[in-house]
N, C-alpha and C positions, 0 to 999 in steps of 0.2 A: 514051912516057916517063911514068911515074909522078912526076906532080905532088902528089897529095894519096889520100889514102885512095879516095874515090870511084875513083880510074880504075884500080883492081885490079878486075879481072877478079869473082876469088873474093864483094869485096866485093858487087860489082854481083848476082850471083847469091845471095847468103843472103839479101841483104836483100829482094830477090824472093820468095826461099821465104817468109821473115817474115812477107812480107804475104799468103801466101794460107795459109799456118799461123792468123794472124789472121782471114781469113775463114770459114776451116771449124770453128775451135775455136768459133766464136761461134754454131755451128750445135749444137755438143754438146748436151746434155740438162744442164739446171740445174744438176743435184744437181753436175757435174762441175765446175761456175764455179772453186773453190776447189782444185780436184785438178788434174787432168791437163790442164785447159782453161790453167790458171794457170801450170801448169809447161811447157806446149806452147812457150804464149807467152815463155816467160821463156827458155827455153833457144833457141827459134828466131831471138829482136832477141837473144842475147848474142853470137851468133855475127857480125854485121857490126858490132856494137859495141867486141867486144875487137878487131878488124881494123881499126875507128877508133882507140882508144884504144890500142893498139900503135902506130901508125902516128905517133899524137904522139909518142912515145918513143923513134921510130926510129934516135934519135944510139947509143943503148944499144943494140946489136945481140941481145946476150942478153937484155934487156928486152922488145924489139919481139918476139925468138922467143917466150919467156912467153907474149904474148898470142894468139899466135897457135895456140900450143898449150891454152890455154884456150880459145879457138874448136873447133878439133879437138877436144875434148873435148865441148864442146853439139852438134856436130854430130854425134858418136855417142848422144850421149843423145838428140838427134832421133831415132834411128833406131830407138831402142828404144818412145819416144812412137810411133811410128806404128805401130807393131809392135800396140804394146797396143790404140792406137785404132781397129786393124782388127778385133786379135780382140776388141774389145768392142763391135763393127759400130755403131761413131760414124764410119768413112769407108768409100768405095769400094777394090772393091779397084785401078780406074784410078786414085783419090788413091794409095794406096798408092806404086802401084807408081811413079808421078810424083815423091813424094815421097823413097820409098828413095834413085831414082835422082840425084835433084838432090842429095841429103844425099849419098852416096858419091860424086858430083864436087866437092861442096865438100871433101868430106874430102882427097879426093885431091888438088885443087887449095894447100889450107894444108898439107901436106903437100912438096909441091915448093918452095911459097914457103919454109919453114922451112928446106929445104935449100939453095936457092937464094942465101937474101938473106946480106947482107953488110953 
């Protein structure tokens, strides 16, 4: 039973990505601190954030969806970040391919919740 934000599933998984988005962007090469490292970050904490802050909202059903299509939304832009950070050989193609895959389950996952919820 969903109690609170945490015990979604979806949540539990971005905010995992997050943190190892966090770990590798901090590996990029300097020049990128303010580009792609910045926007890594920014898009990969928006994705369990707007799944928080929907979740406050959740009496508004149309509300809570908002946010969660805002998620869905950083979570394609994740995909395209990794896309670039490979061919600009700042990751493995094992991140890569790690990454895709966890970003197209989240997708897919706030994807069902949107349809799902009530």
């Amino acid at each position: 039973m969903i109690q609170n934000y945490e015990d979604f599933e979806v949540y539990q998984k971005s905010y995992q990505a997050a943190l190892r988005i966090y770990d590798i962007a901090n590996q990029f090469p300097k020049e990128e601190v303010f580009g792609i490292v910045s926007q890594m970050k920014r898009a990969s904490l928006s994705i369990p954030l707007n799944i928080a802050e929907g979740y406050g909202k959740r009496e508004d059903v149309a509300d809570f969806k908002r946010f969660l299509k805002m998620a869905k939304g950083s979570c394609y832009e994740m995909k395209v970040l990794v896309d670039f950070s490979f061919d600009r050989k700042y990751i493995t193609s094992e991140q890569k391919i790690y990454f895709k895959d966890a970003y197209n389950e989240i997708g897919k996952m706030l994807y069902n919740l949107i349809l799902k919820w009530k």
